[in-house]
PDB file of N, CA, C and O in Angstrom:
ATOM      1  N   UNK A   1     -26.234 -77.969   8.230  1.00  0.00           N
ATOM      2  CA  UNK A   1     -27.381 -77.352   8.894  1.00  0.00           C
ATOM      3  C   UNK A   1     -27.015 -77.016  10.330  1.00  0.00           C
ATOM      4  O   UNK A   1     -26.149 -77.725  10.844  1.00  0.00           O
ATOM      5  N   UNK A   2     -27.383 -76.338  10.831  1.00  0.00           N
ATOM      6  CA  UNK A   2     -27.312 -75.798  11.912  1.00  0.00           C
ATOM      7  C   UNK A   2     -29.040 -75.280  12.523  1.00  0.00           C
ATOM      8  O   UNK A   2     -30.079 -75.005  11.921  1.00  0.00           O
ATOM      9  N   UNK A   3     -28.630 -75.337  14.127  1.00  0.00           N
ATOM     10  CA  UNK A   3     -29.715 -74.904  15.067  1.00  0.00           C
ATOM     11  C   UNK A   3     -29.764 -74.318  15.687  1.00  0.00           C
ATOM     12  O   UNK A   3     -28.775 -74.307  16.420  1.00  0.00           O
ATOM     13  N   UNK A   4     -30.774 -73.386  15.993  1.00  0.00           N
ATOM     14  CA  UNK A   4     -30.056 -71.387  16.642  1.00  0.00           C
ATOM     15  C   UNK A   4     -31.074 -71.299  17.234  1.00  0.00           C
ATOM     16  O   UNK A   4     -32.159 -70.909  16.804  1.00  0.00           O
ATOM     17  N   UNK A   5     -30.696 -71.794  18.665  1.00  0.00           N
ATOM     18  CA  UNK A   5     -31.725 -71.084  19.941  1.00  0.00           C
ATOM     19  C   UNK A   5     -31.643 -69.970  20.618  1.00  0.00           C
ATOM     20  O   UNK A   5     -30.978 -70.315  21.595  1.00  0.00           O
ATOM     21  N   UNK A   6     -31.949 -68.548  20.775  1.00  0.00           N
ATOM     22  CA  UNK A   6     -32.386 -68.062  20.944  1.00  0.00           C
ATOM     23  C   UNK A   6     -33.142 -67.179  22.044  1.00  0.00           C
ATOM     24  O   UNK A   6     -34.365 -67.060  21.971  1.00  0.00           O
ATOM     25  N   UNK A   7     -32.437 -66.582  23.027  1.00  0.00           N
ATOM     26  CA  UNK A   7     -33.221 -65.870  23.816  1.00  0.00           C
ATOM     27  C   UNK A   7     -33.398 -64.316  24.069  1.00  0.00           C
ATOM     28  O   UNK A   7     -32.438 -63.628  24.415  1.00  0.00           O
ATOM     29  N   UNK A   8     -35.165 -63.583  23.810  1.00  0.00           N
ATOM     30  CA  UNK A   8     -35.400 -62.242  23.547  1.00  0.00           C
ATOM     31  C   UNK A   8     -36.143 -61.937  23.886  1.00  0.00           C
ATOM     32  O   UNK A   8     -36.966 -62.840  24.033  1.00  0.00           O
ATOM     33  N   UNK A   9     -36.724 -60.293  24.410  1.00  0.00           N
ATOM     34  CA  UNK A   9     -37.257 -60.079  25.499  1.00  0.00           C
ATOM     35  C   UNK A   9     -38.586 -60.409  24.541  1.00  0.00           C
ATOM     36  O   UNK A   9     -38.404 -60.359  23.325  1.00  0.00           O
ATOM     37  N   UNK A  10     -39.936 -60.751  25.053  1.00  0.00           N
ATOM     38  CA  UNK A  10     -40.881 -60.767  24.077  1.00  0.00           C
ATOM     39  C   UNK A  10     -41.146 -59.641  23.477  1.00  0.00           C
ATOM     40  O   UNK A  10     -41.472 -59.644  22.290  1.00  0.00           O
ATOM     41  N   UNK A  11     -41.061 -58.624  24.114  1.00  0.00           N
ATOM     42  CA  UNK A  11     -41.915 -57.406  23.171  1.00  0.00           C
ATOM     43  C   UNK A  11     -41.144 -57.476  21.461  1.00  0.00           C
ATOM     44  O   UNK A  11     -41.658 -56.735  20.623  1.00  0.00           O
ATOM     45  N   UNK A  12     -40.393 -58.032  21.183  1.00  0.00           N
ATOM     46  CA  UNK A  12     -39.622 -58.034  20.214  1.00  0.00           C
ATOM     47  C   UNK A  12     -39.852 -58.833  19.183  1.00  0.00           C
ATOM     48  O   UNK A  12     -39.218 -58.797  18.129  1.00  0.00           O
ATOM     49  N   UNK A  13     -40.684 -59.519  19.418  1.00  0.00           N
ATOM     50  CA  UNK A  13     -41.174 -61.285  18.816  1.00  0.00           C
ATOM     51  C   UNK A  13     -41.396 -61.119  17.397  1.00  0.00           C
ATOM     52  O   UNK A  13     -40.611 -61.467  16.514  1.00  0.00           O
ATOM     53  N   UNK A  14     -42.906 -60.374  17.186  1.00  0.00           N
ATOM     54  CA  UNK A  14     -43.299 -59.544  16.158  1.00  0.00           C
ATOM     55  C   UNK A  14     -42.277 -59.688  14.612  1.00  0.00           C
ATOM     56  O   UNK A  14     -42.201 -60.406  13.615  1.00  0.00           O
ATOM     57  N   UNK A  15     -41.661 -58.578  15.173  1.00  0.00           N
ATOM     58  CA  UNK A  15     -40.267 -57.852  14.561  1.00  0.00           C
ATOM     59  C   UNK A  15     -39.211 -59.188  14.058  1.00  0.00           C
ATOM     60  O   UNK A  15     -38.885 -59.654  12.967  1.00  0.00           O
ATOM     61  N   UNK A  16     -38.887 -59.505  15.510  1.00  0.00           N
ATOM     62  CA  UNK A  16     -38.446 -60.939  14.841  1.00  0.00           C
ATOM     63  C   UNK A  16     -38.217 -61.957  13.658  1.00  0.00           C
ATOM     64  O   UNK A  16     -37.297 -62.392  12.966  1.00  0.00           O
ATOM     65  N   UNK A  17     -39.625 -62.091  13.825  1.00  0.00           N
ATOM     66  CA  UNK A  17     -40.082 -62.915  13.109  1.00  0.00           C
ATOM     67  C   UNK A  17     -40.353 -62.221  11.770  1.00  0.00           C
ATOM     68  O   UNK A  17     -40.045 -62.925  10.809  1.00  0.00           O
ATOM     69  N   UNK A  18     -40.722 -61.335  11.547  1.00  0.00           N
ATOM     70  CA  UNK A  18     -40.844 -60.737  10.330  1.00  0.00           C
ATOM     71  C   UNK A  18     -39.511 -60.669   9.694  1.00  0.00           C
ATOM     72  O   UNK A  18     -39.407 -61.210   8.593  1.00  0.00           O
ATOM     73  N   UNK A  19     -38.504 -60.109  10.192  1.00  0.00           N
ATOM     74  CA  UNK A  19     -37.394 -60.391   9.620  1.00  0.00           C
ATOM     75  C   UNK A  19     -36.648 -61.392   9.616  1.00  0.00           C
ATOM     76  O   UNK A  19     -35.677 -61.298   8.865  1.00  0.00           O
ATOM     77  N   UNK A  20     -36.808 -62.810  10.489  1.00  0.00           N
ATOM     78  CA  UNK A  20     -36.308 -63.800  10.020  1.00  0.00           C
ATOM     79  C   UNK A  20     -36.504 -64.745   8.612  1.00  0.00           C
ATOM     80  O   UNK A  20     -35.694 -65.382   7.939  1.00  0.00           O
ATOM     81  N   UNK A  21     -38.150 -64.500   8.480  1.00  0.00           N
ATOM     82  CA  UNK A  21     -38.628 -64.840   7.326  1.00  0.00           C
ATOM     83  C   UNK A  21     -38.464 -64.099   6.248  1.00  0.00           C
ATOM     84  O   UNK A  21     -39.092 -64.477   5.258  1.00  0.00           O
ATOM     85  N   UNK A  22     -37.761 -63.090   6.134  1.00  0.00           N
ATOM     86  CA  UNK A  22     -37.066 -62.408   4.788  1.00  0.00           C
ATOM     87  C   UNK A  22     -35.763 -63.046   4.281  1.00  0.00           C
ATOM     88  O   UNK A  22     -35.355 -63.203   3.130  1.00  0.00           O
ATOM     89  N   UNK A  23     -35.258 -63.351   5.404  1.00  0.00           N
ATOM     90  CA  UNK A  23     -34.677 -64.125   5.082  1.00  0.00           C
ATOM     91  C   UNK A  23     -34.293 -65.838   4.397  1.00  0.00           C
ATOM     92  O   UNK A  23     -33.344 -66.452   3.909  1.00  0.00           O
ATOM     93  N   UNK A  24     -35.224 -65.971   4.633  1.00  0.00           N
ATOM     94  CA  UNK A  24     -35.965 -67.560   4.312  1.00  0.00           C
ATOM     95  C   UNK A  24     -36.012 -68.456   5.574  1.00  0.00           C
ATOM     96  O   UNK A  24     -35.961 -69.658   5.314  1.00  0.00           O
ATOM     97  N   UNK A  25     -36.071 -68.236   6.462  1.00  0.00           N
ATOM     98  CA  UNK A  25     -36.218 -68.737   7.655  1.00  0.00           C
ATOM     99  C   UNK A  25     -37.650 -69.308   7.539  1.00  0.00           C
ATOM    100  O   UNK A  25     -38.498 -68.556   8.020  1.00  0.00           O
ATOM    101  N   UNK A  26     -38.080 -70.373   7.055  1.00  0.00           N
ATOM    102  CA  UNK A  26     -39.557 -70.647   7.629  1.00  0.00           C
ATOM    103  C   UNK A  26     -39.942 -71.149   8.525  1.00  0.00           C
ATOM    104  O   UNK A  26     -41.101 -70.757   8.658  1.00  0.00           O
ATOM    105  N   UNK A  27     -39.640 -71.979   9.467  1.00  0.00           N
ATOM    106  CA  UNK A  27     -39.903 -72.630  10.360  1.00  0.00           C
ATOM    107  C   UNK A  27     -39.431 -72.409  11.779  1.00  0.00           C
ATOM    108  O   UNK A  27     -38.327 -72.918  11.971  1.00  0.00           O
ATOM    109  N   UNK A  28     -40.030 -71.701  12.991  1.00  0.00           N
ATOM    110  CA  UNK A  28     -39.590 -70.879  13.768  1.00  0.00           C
ATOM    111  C   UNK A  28     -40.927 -71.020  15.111  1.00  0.00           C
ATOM    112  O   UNK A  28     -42.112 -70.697  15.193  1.00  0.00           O
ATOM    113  N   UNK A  29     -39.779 -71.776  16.130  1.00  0.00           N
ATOM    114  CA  UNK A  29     -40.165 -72.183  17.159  1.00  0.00           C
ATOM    115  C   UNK A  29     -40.672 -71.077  18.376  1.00  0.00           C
ATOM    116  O   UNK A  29     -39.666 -70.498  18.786  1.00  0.00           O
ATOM    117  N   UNK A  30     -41.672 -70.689  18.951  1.00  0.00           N
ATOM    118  CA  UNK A  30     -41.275 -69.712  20.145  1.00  0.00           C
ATOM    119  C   UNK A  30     -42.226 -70.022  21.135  1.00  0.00           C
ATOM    120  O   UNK A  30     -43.403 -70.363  21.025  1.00  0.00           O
ATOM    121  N   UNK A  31     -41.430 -69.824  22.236  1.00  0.00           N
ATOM    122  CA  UNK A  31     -41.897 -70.692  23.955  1.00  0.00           C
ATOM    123  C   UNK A  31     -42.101 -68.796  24.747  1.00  0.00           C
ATOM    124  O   UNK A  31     -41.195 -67.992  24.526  1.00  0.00           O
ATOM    125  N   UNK A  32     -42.921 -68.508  25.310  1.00  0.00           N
ATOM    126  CA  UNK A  32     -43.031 -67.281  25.961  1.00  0.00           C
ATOM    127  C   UNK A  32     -43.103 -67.897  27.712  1.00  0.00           C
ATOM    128  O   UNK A  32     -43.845 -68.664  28.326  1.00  0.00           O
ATOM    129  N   UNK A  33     -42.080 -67.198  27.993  1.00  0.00           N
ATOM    130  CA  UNK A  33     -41.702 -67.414  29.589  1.00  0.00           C
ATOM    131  C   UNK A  33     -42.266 -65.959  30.530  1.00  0.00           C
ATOM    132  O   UNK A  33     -41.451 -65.050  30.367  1.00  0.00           O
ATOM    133  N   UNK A  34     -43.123 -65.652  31.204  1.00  0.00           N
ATOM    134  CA  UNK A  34     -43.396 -64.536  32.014  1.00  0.00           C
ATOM    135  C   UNK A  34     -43.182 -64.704  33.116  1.00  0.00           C
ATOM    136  O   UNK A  34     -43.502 -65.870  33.352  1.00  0.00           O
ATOM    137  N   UNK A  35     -42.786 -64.196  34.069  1.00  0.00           N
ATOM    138  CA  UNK A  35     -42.141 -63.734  35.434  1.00  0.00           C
ATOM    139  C   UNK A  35     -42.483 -62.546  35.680  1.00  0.00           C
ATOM    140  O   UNK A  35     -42.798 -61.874  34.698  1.00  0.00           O
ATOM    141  N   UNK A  36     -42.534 -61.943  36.934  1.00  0.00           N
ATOM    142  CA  UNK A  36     -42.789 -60.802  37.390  1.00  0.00           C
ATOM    143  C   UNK A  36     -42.575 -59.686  36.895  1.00  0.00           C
ATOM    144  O   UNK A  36     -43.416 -58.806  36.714  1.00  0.00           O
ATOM    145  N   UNK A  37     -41.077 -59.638  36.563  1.00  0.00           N
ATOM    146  CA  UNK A  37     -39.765 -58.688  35.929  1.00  0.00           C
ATOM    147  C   UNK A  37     -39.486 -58.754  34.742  1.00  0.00           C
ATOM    148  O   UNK A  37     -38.738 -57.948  34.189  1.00  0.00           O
ATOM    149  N   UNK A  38     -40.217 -60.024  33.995  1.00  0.00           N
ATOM    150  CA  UNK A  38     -39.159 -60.327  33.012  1.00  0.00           C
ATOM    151  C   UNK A  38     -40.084 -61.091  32.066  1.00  0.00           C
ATOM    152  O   UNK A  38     -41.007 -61.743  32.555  1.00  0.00           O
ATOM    153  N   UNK A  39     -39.830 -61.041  30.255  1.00  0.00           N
ATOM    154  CA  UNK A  39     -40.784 -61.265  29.617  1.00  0.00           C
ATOM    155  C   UNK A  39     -39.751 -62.247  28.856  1.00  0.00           C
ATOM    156  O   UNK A  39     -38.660 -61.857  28.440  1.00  0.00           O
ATOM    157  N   UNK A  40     -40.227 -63.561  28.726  1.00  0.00           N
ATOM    158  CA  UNK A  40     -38.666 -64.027  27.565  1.00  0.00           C
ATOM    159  C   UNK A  40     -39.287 -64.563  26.902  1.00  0.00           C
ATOM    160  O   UNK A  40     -40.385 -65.014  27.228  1.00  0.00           O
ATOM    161  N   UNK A  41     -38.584 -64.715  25.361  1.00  0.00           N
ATOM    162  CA  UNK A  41     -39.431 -65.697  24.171  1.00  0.00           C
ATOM    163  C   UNK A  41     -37.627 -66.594  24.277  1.00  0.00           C
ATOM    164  O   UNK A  41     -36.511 -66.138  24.524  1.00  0.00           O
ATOM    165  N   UNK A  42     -38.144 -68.058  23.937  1.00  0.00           N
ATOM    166  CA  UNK A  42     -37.055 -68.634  23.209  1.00  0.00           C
ATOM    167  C   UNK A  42     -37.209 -68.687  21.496  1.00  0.00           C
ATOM    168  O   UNK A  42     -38.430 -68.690  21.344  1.00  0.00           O
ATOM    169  N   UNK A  43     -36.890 -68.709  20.805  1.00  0.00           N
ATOM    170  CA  UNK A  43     -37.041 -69.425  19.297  1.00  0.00           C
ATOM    171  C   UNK A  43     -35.791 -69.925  19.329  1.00  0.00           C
ATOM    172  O   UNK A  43     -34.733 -69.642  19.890  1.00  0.00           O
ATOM    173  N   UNK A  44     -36.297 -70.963  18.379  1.00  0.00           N
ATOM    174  CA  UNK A  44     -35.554 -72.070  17.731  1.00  0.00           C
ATOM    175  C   UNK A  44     -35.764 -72.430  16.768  1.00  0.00           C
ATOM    176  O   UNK A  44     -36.899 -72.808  16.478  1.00  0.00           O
ATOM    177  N   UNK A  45     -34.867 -72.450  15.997  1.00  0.00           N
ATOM    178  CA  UNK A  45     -34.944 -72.597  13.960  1.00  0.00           C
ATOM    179  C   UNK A  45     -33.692 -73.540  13.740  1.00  0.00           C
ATOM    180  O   UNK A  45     -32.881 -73.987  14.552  1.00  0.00           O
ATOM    181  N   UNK A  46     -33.788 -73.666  12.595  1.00  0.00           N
ATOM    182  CA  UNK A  46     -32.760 -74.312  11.917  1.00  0.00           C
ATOM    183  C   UNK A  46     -32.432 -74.058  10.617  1.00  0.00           C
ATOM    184  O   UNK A  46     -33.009 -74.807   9.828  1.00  0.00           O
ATOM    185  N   UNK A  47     -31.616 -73.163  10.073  1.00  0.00           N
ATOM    186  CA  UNK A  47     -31.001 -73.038   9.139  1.00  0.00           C
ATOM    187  C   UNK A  47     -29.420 -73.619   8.233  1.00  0.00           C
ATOM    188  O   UNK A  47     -28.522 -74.268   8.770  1.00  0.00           O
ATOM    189  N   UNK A  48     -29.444 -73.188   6.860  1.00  0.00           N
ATOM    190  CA  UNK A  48     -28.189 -73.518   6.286  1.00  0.00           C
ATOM    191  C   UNK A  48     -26.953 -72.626   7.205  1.00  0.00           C
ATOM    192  O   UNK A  48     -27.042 -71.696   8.006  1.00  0.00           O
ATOM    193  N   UNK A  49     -25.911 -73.324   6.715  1.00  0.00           N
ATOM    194  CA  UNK A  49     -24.691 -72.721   7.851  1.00  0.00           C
ATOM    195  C   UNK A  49     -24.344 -71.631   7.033  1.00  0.00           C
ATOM    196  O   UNK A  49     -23.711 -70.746   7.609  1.00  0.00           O
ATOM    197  N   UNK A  50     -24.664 -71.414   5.503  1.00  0.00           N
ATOM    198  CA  UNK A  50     -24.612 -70.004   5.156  1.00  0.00           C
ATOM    199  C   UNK A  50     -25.177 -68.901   5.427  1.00  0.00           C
ATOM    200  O   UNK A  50     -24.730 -67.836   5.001  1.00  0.00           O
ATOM    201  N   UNK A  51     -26.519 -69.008   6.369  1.00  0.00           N
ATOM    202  CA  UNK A  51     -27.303 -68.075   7.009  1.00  0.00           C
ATOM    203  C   UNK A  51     -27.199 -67.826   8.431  1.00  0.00           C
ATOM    204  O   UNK A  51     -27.893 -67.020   9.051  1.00  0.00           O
ATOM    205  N   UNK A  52     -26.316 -68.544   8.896  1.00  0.00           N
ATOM    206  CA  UNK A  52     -25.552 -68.414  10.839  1.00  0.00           C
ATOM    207  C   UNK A  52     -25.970 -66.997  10.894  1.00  0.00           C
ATOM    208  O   UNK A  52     -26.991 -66.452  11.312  1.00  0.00           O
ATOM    209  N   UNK A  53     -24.700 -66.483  10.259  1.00  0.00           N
ATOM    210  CA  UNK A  53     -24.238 -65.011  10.639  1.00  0.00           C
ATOM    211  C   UNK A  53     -25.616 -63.618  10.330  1.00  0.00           C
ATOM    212  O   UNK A  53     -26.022 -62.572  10.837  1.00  0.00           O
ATOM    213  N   UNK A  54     -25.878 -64.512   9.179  1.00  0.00           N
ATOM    214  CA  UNK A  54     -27.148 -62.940   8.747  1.00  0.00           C
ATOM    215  C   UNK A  54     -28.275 -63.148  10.161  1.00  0.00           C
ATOM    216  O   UNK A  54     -28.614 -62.273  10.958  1.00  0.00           O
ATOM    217  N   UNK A  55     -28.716 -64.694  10.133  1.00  0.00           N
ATOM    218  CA  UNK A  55     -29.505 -64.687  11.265  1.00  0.00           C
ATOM    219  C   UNK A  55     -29.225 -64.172  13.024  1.00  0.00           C
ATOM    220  O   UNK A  55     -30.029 -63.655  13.800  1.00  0.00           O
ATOM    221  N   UNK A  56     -27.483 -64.624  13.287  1.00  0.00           N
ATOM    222  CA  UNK A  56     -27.249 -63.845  14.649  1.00  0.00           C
ATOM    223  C   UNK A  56     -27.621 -62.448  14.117  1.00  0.00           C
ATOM    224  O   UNK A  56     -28.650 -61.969  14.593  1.00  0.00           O
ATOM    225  N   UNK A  57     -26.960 -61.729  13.222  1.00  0.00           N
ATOM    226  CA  UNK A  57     -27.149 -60.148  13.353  1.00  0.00           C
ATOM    227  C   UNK A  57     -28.464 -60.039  13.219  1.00  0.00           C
ATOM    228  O   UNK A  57     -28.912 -59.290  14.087  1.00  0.00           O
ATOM    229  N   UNK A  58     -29.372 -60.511  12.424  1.00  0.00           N
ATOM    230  CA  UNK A  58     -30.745 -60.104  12.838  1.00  0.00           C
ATOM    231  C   UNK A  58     -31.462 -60.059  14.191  1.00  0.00           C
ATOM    232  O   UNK A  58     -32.301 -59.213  14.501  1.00  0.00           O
ATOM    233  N   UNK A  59     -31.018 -61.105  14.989  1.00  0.00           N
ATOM    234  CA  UNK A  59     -31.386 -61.085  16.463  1.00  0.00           C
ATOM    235  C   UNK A  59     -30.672 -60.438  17.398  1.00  0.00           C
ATOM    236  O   UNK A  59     -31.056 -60.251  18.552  1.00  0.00           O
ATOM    237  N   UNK A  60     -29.342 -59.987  16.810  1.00  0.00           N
ATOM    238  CA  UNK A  60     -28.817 -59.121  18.105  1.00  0.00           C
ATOM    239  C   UNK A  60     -29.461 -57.926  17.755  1.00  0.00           C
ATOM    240  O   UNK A  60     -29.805 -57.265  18.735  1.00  0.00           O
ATOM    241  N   UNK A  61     -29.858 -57.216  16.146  1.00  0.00           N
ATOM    242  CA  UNK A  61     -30.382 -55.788  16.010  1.00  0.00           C
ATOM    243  C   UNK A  61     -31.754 -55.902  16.195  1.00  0.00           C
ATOM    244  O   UNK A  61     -32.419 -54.942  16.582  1.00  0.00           O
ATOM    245  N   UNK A  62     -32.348 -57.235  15.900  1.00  0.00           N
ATOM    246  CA  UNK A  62     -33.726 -56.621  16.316  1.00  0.00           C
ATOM    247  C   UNK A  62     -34.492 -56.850  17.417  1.00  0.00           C
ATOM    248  O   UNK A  62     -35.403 -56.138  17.839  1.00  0.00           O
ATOM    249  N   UNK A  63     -33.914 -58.308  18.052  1.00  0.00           N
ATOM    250  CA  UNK A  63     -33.862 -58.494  19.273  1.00  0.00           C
ATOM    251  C   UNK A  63     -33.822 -58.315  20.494  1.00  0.00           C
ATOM    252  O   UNK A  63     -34.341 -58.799  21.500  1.00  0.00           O
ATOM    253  N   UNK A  64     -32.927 -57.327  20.169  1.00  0.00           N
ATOM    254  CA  UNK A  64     -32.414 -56.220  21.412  1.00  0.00           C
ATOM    255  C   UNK A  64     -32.980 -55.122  21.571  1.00  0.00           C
ATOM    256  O   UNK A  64     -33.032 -54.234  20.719  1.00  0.00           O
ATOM    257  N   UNK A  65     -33.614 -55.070  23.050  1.00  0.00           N
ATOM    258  CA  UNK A  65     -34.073 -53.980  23.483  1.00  0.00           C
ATOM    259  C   UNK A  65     -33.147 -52.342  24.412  1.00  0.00           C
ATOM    260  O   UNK A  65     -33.458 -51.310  25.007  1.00  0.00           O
ATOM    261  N   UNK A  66     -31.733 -53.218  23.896  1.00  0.00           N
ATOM    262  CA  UNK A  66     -30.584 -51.815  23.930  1.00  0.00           C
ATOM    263  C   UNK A  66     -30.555 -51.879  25.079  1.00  0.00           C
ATOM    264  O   UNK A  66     -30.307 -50.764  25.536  1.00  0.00           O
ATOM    265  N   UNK A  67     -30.758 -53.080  26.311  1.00  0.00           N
ATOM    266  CA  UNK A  67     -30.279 -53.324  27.289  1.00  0.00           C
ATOM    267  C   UNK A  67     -29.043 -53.989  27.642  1.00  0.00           C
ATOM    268  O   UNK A  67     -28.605 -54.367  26.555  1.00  0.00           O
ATOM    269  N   UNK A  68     -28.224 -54.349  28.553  1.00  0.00           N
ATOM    270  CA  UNK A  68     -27.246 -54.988  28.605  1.00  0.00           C
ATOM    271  C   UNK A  68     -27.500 -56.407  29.025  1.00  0.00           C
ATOM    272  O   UNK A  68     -27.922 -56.533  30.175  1.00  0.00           O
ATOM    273  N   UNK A  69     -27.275 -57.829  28.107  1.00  0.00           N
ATOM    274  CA  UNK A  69     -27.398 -59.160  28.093  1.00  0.00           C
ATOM    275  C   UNK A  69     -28.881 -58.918  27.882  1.00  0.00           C
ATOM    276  O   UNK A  69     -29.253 -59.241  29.010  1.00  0.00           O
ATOM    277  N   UNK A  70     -30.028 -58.570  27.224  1.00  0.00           N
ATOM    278  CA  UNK A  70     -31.066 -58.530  27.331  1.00  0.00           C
ATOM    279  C   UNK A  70     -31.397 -59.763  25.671  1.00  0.00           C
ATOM    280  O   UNK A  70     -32.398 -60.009  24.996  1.00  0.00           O
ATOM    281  N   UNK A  71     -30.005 -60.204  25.632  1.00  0.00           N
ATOM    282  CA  UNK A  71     -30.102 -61.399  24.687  1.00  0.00           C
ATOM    283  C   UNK A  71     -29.202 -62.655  24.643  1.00  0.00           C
ATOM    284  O   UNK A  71     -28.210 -62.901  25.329  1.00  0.00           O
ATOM    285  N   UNK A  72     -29.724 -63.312  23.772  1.00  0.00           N
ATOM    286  CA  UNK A  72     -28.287 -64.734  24.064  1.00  0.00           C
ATOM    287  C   UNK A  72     -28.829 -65.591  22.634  1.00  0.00           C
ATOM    288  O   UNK A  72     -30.011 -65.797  22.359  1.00  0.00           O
ATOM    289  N   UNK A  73     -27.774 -65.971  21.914  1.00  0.00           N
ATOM    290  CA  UNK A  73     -27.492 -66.995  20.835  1.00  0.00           C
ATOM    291  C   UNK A  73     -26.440 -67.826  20.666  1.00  0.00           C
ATOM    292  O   UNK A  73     -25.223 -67.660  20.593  1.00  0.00           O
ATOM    293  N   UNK A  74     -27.447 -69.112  20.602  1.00  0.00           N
ATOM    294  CA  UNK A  74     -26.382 -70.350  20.687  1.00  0.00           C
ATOM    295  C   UNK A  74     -26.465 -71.078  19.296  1.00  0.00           C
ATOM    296  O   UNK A  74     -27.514 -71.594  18.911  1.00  0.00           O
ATOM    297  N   UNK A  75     -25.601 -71.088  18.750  1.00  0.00           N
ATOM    298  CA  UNK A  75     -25.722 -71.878  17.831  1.00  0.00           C
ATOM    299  C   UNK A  75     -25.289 -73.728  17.534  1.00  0.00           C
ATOM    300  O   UNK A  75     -24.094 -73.766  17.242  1.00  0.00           O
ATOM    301  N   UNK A  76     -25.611 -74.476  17.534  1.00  0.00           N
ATOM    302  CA  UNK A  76     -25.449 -75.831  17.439  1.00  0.00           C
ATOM    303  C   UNK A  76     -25.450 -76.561  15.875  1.00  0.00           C
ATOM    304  O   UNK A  76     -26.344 -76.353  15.055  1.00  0.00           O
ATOM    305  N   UNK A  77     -24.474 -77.297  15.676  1.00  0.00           N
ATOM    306  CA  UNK A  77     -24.469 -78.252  15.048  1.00  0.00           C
ATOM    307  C   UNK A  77     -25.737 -79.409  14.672  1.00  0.00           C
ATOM    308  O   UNK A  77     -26.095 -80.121  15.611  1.00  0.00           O
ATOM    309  N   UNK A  78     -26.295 -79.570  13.560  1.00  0.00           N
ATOM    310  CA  UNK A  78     -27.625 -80.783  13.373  1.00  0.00           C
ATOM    311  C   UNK A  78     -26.949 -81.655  12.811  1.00  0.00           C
ATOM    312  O   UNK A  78     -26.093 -81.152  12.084  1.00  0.00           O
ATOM    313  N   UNK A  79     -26.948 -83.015  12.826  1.00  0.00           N
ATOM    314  CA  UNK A  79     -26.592 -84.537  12.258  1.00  0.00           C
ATOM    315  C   UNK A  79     -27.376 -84.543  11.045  1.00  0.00           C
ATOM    316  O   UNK A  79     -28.549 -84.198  10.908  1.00  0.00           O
ATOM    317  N   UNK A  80     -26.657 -84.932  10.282  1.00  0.00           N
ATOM    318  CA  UNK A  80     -27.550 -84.983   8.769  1.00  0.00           C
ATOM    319  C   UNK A  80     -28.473 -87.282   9.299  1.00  0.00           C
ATOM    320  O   UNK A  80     -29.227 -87.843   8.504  1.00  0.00           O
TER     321      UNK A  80
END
């Protein structure tokens, strides 16, 4: 298992989430940070380590608002 935190501009959240849960993603954390300039969601999930990769590419394509660093994914190790 693995744990994939997550940072995206909010307007994106929506979208997100709709496509994480096609994937079978059910359980999906999100913290909304606002600042003057700047809109951020974190999520945080936890998936099988066979779904790492489908889940980064879902958040870098849908995530991304086609800005530069306007994202970030970390993925971590969970202790059984």
């Amino acid at each position: 298992m693995k744990k994939i935190t997550a940072y995206v501009n909010t307007t994106r959240v929506h979208w997100l989430v709709e496509e994480l849960q096609t994937l079978g993603v059910d359980e999906i954390e999100v913290v909304e940070y606002f600042k003057p300039l700047s809109q951020i969601s974190r999520f945080e999930l936890s998936c099988e380590d066979n779904l790492v990769e489908k889940v980064r590419a879902v958040i870098h394509k849908v995530g991304s608002c086609g800005q530069p660093a306007d994202h970030a994914v970390f993925v971590y190790s969970l202790e059984k």
